[in-house]
Structure formats: structure tokens, C-alpha cells
C-alpha positions in Angstrom: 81.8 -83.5 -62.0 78.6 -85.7 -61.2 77.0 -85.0 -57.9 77.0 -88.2 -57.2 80.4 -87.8 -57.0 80.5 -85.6 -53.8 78.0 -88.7 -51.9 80.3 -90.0 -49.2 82.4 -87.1 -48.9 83.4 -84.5 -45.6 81.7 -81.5 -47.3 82.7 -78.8 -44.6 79.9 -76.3 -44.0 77.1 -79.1 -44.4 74.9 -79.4 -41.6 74.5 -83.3 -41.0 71.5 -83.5 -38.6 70.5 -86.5 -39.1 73.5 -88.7 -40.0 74.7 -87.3 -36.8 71.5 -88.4 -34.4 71.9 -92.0 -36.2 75.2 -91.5 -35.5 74.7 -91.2 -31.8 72.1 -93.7 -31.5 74.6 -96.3 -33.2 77.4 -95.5 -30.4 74.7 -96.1 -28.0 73.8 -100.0 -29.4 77.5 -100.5 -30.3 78.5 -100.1 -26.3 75.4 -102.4 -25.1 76.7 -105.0 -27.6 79.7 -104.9 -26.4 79.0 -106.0 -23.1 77.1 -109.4 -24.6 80.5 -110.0 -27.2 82.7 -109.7 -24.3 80.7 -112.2 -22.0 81.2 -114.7 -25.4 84.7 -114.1 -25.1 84.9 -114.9 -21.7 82.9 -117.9 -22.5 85.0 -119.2 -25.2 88.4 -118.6 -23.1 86.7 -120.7 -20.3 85.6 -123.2 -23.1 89.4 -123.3 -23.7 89.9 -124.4 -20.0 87.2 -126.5 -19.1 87.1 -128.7 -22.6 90.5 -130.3 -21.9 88.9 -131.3 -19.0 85.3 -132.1 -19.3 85.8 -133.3 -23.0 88.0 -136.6 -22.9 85.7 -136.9 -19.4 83.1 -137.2 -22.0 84.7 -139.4 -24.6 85.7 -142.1 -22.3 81.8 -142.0 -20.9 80.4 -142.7 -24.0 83.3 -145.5 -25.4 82.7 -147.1 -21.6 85.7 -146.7 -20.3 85.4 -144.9 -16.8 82.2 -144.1 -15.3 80.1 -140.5 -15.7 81.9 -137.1 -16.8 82.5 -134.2 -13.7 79.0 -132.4 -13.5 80.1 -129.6 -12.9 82.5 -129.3 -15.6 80.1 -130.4 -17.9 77.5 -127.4 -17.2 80.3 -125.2 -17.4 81.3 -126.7 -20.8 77.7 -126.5 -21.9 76.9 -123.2 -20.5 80.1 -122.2 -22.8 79.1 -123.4 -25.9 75.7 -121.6 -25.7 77.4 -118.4 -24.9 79.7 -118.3 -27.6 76.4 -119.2 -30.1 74.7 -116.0 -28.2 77.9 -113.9 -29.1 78.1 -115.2 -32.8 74.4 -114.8 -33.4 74.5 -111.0 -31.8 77.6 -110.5 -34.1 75.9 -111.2 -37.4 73.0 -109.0 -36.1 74.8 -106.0 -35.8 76.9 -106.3 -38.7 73.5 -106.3 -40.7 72.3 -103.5 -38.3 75.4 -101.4 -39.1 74.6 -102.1 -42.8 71.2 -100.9 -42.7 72.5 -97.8 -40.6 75.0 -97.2 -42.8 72.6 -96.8 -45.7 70.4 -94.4 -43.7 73.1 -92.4 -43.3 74.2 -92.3 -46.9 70.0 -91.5 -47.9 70.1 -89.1 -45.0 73.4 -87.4 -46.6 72.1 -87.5 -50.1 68.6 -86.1 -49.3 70.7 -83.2 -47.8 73.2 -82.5 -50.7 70.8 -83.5 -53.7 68.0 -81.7 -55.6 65.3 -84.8 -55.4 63.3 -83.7 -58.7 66.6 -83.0 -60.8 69.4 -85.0 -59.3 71.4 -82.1 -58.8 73.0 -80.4 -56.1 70.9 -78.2 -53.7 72.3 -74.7 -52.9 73.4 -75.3 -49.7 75.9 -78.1 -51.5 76.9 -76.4 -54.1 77.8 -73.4 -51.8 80.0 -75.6 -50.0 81.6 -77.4 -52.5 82.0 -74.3 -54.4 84.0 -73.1 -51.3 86.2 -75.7 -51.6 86.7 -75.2 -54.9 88.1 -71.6 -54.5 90.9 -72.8 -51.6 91.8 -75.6 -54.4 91.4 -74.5 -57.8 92.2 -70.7 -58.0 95.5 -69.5 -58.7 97.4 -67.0 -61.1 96.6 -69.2 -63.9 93.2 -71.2 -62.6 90.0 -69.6 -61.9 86.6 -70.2 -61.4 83.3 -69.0 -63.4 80.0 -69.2 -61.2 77.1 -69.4 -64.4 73.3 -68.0 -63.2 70.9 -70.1 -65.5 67.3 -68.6 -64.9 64.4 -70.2 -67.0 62.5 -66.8 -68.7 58.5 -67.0 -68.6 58.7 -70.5 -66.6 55.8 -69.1 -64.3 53.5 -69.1 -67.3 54.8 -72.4 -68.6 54.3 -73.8 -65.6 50.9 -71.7 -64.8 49.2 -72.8 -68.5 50.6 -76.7 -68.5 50.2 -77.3 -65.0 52.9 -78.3 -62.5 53.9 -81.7 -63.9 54.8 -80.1 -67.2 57.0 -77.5 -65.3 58.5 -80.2 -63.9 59.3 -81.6 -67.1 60.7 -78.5 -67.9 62.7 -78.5 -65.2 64.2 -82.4 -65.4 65.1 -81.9 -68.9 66.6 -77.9 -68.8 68.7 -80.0 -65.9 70.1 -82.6 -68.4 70.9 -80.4 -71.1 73.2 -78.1 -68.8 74.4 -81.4 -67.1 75.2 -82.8 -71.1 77.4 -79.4 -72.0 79.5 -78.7 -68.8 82.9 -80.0 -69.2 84.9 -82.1 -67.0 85.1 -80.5 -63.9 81.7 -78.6 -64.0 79.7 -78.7 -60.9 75.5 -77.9 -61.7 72.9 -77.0 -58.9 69.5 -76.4 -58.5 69.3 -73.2 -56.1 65.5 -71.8 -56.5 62.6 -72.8 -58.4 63.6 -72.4 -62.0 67.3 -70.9 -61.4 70.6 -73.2 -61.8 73.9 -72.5 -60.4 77.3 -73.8 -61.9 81.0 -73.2 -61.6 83.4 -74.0 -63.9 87.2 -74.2 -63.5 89.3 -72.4 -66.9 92.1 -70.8 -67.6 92.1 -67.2 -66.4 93.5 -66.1 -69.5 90.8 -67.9 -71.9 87.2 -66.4 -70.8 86.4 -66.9 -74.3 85.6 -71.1 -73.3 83.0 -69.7 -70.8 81.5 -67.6 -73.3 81.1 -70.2 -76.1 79.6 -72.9 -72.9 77.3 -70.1 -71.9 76.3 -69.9 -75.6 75.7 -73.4 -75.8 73.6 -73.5 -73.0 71.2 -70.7 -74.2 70.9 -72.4 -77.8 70.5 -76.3 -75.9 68.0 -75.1 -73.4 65.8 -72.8 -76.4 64.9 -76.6 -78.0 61.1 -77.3 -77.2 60.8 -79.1 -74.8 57.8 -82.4 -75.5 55.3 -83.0 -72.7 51.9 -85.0 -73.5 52.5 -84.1 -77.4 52.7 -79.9 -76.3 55.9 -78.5 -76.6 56.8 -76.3 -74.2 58.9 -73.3 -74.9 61.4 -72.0 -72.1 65.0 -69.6 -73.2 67.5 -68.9 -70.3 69.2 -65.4 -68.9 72.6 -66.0 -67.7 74.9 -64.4 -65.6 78.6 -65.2 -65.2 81.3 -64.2 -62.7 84.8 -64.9 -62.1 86.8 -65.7 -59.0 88.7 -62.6 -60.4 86.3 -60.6 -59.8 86.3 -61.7 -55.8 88.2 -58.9 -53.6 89.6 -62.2 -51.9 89.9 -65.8 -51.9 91.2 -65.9 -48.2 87.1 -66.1 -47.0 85.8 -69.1 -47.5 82.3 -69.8 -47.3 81.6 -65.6 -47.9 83.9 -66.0 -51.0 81.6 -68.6 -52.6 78.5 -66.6 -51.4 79.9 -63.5 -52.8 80.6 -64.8 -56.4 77.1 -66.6 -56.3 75.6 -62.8 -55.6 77.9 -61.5 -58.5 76.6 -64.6 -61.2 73.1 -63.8 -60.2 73.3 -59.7 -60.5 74.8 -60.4 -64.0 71.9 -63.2 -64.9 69.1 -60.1 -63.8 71.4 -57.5 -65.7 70.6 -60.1 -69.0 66.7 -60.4 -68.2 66.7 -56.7 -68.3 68.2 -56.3 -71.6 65.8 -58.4 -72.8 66.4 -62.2 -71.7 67.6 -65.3 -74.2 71.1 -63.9 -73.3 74.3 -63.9 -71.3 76.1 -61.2 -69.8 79.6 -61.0 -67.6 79.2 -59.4 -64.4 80.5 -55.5 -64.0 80.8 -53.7 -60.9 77.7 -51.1 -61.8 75.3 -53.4 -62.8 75.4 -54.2 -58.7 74.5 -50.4 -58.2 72.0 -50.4 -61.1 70.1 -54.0 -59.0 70.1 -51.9 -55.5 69.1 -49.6 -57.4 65.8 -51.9 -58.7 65.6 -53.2 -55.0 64.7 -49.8 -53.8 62.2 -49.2 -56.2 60.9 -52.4 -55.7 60.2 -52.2 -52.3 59.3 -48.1 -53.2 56.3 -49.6 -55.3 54.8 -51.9 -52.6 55.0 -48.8 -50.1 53.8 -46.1 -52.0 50.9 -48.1 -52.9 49.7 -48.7 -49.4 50.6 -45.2 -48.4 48.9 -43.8 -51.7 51.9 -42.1 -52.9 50.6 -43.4 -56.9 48.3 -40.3 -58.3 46.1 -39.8 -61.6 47.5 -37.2 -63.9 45.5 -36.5 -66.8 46.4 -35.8 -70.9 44.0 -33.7 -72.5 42.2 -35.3 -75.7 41.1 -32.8 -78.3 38.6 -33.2 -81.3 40.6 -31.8 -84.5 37.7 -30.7 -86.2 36.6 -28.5 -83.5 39.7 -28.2 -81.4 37.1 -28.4 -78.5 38.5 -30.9 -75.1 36.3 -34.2 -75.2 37.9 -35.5 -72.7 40.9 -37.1 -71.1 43.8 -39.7 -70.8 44.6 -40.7 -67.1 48.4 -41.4 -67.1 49.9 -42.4 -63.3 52.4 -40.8 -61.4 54.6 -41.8 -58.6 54.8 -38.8 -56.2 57.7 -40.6 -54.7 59.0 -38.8 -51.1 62.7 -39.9 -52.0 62.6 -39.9 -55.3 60.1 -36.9 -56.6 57.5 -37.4 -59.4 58.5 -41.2 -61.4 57.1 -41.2 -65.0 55.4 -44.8 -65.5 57.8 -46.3 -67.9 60.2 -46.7 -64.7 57.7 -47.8 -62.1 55.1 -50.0 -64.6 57.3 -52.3 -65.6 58.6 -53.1 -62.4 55.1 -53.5 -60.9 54.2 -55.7 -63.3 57.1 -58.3 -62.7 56.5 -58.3 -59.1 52.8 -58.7 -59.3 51.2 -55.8 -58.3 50.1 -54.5 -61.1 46.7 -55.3 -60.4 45.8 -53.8 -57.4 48.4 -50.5 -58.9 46.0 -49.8 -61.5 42.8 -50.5 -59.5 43.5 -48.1 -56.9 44.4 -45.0 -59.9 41.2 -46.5 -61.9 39.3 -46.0 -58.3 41.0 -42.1 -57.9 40.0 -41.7 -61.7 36.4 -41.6 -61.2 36.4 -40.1 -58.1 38.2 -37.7 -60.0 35.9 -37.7 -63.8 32.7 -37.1 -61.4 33.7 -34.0 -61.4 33.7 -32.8 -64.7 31.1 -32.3 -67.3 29.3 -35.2 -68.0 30.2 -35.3 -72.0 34.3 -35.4 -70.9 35.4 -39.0 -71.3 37.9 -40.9 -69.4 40.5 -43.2 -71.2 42.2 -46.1 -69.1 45.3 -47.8 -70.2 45.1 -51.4 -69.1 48.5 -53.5 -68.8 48.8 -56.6 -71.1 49.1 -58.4 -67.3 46.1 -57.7 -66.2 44.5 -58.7 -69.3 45.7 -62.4 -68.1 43.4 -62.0 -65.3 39.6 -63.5 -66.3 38.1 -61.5 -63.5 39.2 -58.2 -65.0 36.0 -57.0 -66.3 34.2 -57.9 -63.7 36.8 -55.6 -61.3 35.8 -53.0 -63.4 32.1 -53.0 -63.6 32.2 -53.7 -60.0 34.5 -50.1 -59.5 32.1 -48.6 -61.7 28.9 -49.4 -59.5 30.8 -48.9 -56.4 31.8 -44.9 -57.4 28.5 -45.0 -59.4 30.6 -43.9 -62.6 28.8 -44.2 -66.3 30.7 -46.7 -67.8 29.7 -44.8 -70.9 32.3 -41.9 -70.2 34.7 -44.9 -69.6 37.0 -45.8 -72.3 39.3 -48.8 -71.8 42.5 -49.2 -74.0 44.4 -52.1 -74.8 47.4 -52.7 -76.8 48.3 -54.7 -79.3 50.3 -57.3 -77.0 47.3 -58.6 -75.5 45.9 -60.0 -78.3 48.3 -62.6 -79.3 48.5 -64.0 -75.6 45.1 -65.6 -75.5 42.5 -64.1 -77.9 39.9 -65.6 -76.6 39.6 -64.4 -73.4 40.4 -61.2 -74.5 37.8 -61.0 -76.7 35.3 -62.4 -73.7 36.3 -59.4 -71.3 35.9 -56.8 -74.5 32.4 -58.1 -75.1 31.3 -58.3 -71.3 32.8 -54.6 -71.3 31.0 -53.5 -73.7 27.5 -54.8 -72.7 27.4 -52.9 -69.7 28.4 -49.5 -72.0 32.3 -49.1 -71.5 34.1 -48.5 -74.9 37.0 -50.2 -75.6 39.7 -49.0 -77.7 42.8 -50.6 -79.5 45.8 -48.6 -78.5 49.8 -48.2 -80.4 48.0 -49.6 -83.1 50.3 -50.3 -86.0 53.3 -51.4 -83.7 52.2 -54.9 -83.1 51.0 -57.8 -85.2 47.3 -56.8 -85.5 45.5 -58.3 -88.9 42.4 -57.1 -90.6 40.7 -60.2 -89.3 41.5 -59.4 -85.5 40.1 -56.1 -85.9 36.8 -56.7 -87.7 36.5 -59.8 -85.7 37.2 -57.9 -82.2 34.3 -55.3 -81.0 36.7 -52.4 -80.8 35.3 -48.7 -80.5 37.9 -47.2 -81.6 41.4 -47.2 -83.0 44.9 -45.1 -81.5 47.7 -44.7 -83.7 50.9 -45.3 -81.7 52.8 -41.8 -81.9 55.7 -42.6 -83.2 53.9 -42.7 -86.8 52.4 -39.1 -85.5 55.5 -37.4 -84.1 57.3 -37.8 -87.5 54.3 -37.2 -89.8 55.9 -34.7 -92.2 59.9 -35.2 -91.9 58.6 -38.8 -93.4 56.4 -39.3 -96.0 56.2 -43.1 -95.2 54.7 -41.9 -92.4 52.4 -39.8 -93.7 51.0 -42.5 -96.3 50.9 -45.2 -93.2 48.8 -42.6 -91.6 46.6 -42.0 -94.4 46.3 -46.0 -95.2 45.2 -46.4 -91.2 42.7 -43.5 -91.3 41.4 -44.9 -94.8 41.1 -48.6 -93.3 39.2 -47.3 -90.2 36.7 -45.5 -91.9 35.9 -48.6 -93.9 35.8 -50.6 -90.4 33.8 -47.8 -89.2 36.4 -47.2 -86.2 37.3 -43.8 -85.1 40.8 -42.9 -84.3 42.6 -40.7 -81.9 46.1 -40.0 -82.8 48.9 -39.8 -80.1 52.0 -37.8 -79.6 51.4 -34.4 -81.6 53.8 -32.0 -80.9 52.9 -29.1 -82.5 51.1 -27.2 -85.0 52.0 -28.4 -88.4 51.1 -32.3 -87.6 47.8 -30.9 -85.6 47.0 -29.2 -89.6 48.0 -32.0 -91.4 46.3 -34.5 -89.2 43.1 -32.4 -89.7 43.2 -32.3 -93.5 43.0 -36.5 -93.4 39.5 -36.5 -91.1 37.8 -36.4 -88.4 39.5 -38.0 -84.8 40.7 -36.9 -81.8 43.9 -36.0 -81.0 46.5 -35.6 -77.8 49.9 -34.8 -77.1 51.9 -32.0 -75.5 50.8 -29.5 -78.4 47.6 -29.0 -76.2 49.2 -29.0 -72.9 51.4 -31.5 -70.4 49.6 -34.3 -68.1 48.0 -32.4 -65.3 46.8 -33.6 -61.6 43.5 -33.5 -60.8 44.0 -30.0 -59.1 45.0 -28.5 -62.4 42.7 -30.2 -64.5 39.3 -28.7 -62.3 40.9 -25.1 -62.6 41.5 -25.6 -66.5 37.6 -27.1 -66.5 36.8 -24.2 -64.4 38.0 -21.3 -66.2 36.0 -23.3 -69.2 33.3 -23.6 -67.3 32.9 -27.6 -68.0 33.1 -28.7 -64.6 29.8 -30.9 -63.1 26.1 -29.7 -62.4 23.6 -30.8 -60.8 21.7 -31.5 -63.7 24.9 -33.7 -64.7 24.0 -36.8 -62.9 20.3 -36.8 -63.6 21.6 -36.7 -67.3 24.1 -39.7 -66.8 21.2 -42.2 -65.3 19.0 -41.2 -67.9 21.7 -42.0 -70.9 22.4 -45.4 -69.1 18.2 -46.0 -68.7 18.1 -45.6 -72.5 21.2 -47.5 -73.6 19.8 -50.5 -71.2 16.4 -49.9 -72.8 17.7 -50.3 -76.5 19.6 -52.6 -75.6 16.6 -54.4 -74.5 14.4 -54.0 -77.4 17.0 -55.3 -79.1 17.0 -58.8 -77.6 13.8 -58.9 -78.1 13.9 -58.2 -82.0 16.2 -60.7 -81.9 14.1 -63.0 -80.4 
């Protein structure tokens, strides 16, 4: 079904504002010209009685026959006529005037129903005529399937391209849906890059739903053409079915129930990855409240400081000495007890606020590393998000001058990820890093896409090997000759490596017998807070001096120094 189709109609639910003030205002002229058409009739039943008169009167005047008409009934007859022209000239006026109202009333009505940048229905419409749908189309053998479309990554589409290509987008992912609904199909714009449509079938043939949903995820995955860049958009989808609805007896609560339901089922596909389509099930409602606690969790426990530092000791293998450490956060939740970051990261970084997450732990950090000995390092993992952002190096440096923190003890570490989103600037923030002294390390590496070229072209410092090559190092031998290749290839670079995830003994030997790096993982001990971390340094007697600080400004006066001398060399 076209929305055009659904123009003219009693949609119940609708507000109508504005048909209904021109409405009004329409009464209102319609009674004032009915007092000037009923002096015309009055004037043209008088014309009936005083032309018999006045007119042969007239006739004979002119011929010659008697002498002047009645003057009276002559003004009358006039008076009459130009009454009846005043009625007929009014009449014509508001016949175009009721036109012209009409027509505002119909724009009025369609600005209200319609989508204007799609041409589809809004939500408010669609919720409506969805509700009508239910009363009429649902039976034992009818029912209804509401389809979620959400566009994935359409915030960086439309954040790269700028708006008018989003638009594009958005004009175009319309049409395609609109091209594969079948008769019947209703399609709705609801949010910024979210569609809505329901779709009567047979309740005993789901598998037609499934096969439309299917074509709507291949039709809307074409490119997409704007200004000769194609733009590159998939769609999650979420469907539910009137039978899932408790009751059809509701109405409008109905429609906005199963609308709830698609969407839960369109967020349950995003999770699982997106480019999909899932049905909706009763616990994927509990797994989304669920997410809405946490989400609303994460923007409270950051104000209230309830995110905490915990630290991974790093280890040199040749001397089994601490170098330094690996801050990992924490969420030291008052609900929920200490969340590991692979529940609350993710989530932080889909509702944007990542950023200001990892600034505030970066911030504790050095508060935190200020207190050790001045030779312990401090390793930073940085989210592929916030390497989108081209201020991030200069947040950094300005963190480090503002806890007065040698950005030579500070080691930042990217992964893989980051460098296939926009190289460039990556490579920008690494080298303005690295001026002012921070090291800059490539972290998981051998899990992405990484090439020679990248890392010979990039000014890495050093190289992590993702432990999922470590944690299996002897019960695989592929492994173990991956590992070998990577340590052979980074002393050719001249990279260093730390390797993660070791476990235990025998892969702390075998790791030793392939060269020099550092090394972390539970072997040498869980991730500590900061409390436990300055009683380990204690008892090792590495905490801070004095002398420390003194130390630190004199490192960072010679590094500026050479650095110095350098440019001039050069020049």
C-alpha cells in the first residue's frame, strides 16, 4: 500500500491541528456569506414580482405606447438585478475560496502523515494506521509482521559525506524497501535512519516474511552512488508478529507494543553483529533492559567515579624483573560489583562516551604511575573510537602537562582496527605522539590486516602479540612457528615485542628461548588496583623518591635537547 493511499482518509488517533483551525475559520466565512446569498435570494424572488410589473411598463415606454414606467417599481427592479449579480459574484468567490481551503487542508493533512525527505509515512501515521490494521486484518489465519529496518554505520556515512549524501542514502534505502514490499505492505520512516513496516501473511507461512526480510538486507547492501562515491550502508532487522501480542483487543497500545517488539529484535541483530535479521523472542526483551541499565549505569558511574585503574604487571623475560605495567579499567559498579571491560567498553563506545571514559582512567593513571619508580612504564590501551577523534593527541599531551607525567614512561597502544579506518590521521596523531616522547605500540598484532608496508611505514615502538597465538604456544605448533616468524620479522624491523596472555610456566620458557621482550599475563599475577600495586612496589622497594622527579625532568631536558641538535643537523 502507497502512502499516498491513506491522503484523504479518517485516520483515528491523528491529531489534525491544523485542518481543524482552517476548518473553523471556514465555518466562520461560510455563515457571513450566507447572510449576503440569502439577501440575493430575496432579491431575485422580488425580481419575480416586481418584473411582471415594471417590465412590460418598460417595453411599452420604449416602443411609445404609454407614457414613463412606475419609478418606484423600476428602482426596485434595478436594485434587484444588482443584488442577484452581488450574490452570483460572492458565489463564485467562495466556491474558489473553498477550493483553495480545501487544498490547505489536504497539504496540512499530508505534512502531518508524510515523511517530507522520503515520501513515507511518519511514525505517528504508521502507528495509527498500523492500529487499524490489527482490528481488520488479524484473525486465526491473518496476521501481521511489524519489520525494524535500521541503517548500520549511517552516522559515519553521513558524518564523512556530509548530510546531503546521508540524505541520499536515506531517499534511496526508502525506494528499495518501498520496490520489495508486497501488496498490502505499509513502509514508514520513524527516526533518523530507522524504517518501520508491517506486512499482512498467512500466520501459518512466516517463511514469506523471512525470504522479504532477506531481500531487503541483500537490496539495501547495493552501493549506493552520490557525486561518483559510493556509499556503503547494510541494515539490522527485527520482526514481530501480531502473534506475539498478549491481545489485539487494545488498539493504539497493541500497535505500540508490536512496534517495541520489531525494534528489540532489530537491536538483538545489531548485537549479533548487524547485516542480519532476527524474529523477536521473549528474552531478548530482558537481555535490552538489561543493556538499558547498563547504559544508563555507564553515564552514572562515570560522573560519580565509580570507573577505576587496575593494573597488569609487564615482566622482562630475560630478567624476569617488573618494567612496568598495563592499566586495564574496572567498573566498581554498587549494583552490579566489579564489571570486566569487555561488558562496559563496548557499550560506552556506541553511546559516545568513550572519550571522556578513558580520559578520566588515563587522568587516575598518572596520578596513580607518579608514584612508582621512575623506570616502571605505563601502557594505555586506546579504543579504535577515539582514534576517530583528530584532537586525541593533543588530549593527551595536554593530561600529560596538567599531572606533570613524563610522556616517556607513557606507552600508548593501538590495535590493528585503527589502521584501516583512516591511515592517515592515524599516522598524524602517532608522529605528534611521539615528538613529545610517548611510545606508541601496535597491539593484538597478527589478528587484523596489518602488512609489512604499514608497519615499516608507521613509527611504531613496539609490537604486542595478541594472546591468543601465546596462550596456545605449545599444544600448537602453528602457533609456535607464527610466533617465531613475528619475533623474527620484528627484530629485522627493529621492533620490540611484548607478548600477552601467558599462563604459566612452560610458555614463559619457551617464550624466553625465542628472545628478548616483555611479557604479561596471569602467570605473574591478576590485575591489581592501585592499593595493591604500591604494597607489591613496596615490599620491592620500587616505589618513588625524591630523587625520582629530578631524574624525570632531566631525561625529558636531554631527549628535547637531542632532539634539538637533531633539527639542526638536519638543517
Amino acid at each position: 500500500m502507497c502512502p499516498g493511499d491513506l491522503l484523504g482518509k479518517n485516520i483515528s488517533g491523528l491529531r489534525q491541528d491544523q485542518p481543524e483551525r482552517a476548518s473553523h475559520d471556514l465555518a466562520g466565512s461560510t455563515r457571513h456569506d450566507l447572510v449576503t446569498q440569502g439577501i440575493a435570494f430575496a432579491a431575485m424572488i422580488l425580481f419575480v414580482g416586481t418584473a411582471g410589473v415594471a417590465l412590460p411598463n418598460i417595453i411599452k415606454t420604449w416602443s411609445g405606447s404609454v407614457g414613463g414606467p412606475d419609478a418606484v417599481l423600476t428602482n426596485a427592479l434595478i436594485l434587484n438585478i444588482a443584488l442577484i449579480l452581488l450574490g452570483w459574484r460572492r458565489y463564485k468567490a467562495l466556491n474558489a475560496e473553498l477550493a483553495e481551503r480545501r487544498q490547505s487542508e489536504e497539504e496540512a493533512r499530508r505534512l502531518a502523515e508524510i515523511d517530507d525527505l522520503t515520501g513515507c509515512l511518519n511514525r505517528r501515521s504508521f502507528a495509527a494506521r498500523l492500529a487499524i490494521l490489527l482490528e481488520q486484518e488479524c484473525n486465526s489465519e491473518r496476521a501481521l509482521a511489524a519489520i525494524a529496518v535500521d541503517l548500520d554505520n549511517f552516522k559515519q556515512v553521513n558524518d564523512l559525506n556530509g548530510h546531503a549524501a546521508g540524505d541520499a542514502v536515506l531517499r534511496t534505502t526508502a525506494e528499495r524497501l518501498q520496490r520489495v514490499l508486497p501488496a498490502g505492505g505499509v513502509l514508514a520512516r520513524i527516526g533518523g535512519d530507522e524504517f518501520l513496516c508491517v506486512v499482512p501473511y498467512h500466520a501459518s507461512a512466516p517463511d514469506r516474511i523471512e525470504h522479504l526480510a532477506t531481500r531487503m538486507v541483500d537490496r539495501v547492501a547495493t552501493s549506493v552512488s552520490h557525486d561518483d562515491i559510493a556509499l556503503d550502508v547494510t541494515v539490522s532487522i527485527g520482526i514481530a508478529s501480531s502473534i506475539h501480542l498478549d491481545s489485539l483487543d487494545e488498539g493504539s497500545s497493541g500497535a505500540q507494543d508490536l512496534m517495541h517488539k520489531a525494534d528489540i529484535a532489530m537491536y538483538h541483530a545489531k548485537k549479533q553483529g548487524k547485516n542480519r535479521f532476527y524474529w523477536f523472542e521473549a528474552p531478548m526483551e530482558n537481555e535490552l533492559r538489561f543493556r538499558n541499565k547498563l547504559e544508563s549505569g555507564i553515564r552514572a558511574g562515570i560522573a560519580n567515579g565509580e570507573f577505576v585503574p587496575y593494573y597488569e604487571q609487564q615482566i622482562d623475560l630475560e630478567t624476569d624483573k617488573l618494567v612496568g605495567f598495563e592499566m586495564l579499567a574496572r567498573w566498581e559498579s554498587p549494583e552490579l560489583g566489579v564489571v570486566g571491560p569487555d561488558i562496559f567498553i563496548p557499550i560506552a563506545e556506541e553511546i559516545g562516551v568513550i572519550g571522556e571514559l578513558s580520559e578520566k582512567l588515563i587522568a587516575q593513571a598518572f596520578e596513580d604511575a607518579k608514584q612508582w619508580d621512575h623506570q616502571l612504564t605505563l601502557s594505555v590501551n586506546i579504543s579504535p573510537v577515539q582514534m576517530r577523534d583528530p584532537w586525541f593527541a593533543q588530549k593527551v599531551l595536554k593530561l600529560l602537562v596538567k599531572h606533570r607525567f613524563p610522556p616517556h614512561r607513557l606507552d600508548i597502544e593501538i590495535t590493528e582496527t585503527c589502521l584501516h579506518e583512516n591511515i592517515g590521521m592515524v599516522r598524524s596523531m602517532i608522529t605528534s605522539l611521539r615528538n613529545q616522547g610517548v611510545h606508541v605500540s601496535l597491539d593484538d598484532f597478527g589478528t587484523g590486516y596489518s602488512s609489512l608496508s604499514q608497519l615499516r611505514s608507521l613509527p611504531f615502538d613496539r609490537l604486542k602479540i595478541d594472546r591468543t597465538f601465546i596462550s596456545e604456544l605449545r599444544a600448537d605448533e602453528n602457533n609456535t612457528a607464527l610466533v617465531d616468524a613475528i619475533v623474527a620479522m620484528s627484530d629485522g624491523l627493529k621492533l620490540p615485542i611484548t607478548a600477552e596472555g601467558i599462563e604459566n610456566e612452560a610458555i614463559h620458557e619457551v617464550l624466553k628461548t625465542m628472545g628478548r621482550m616483555k611479557g604479561q599475563g596471569y602467570h605473574y599475577g591478576r590485575p591489581e588496583p592501585a592499593a595493591k600495586v604500591l604494597e607489591r612496589l613496596s615490599a620491592q622497594e620500587l616505589l618513588a623518591s625524591e630523587s625520582d622527579e629530578v631524574l624525570d625532568l632531566e631525561a625529558e631536558r636531554k631527549k628535547r635537547d637531542d632532539k634539538a641538535e637533531s633539527g639542526k643537523r638536519a638543517g
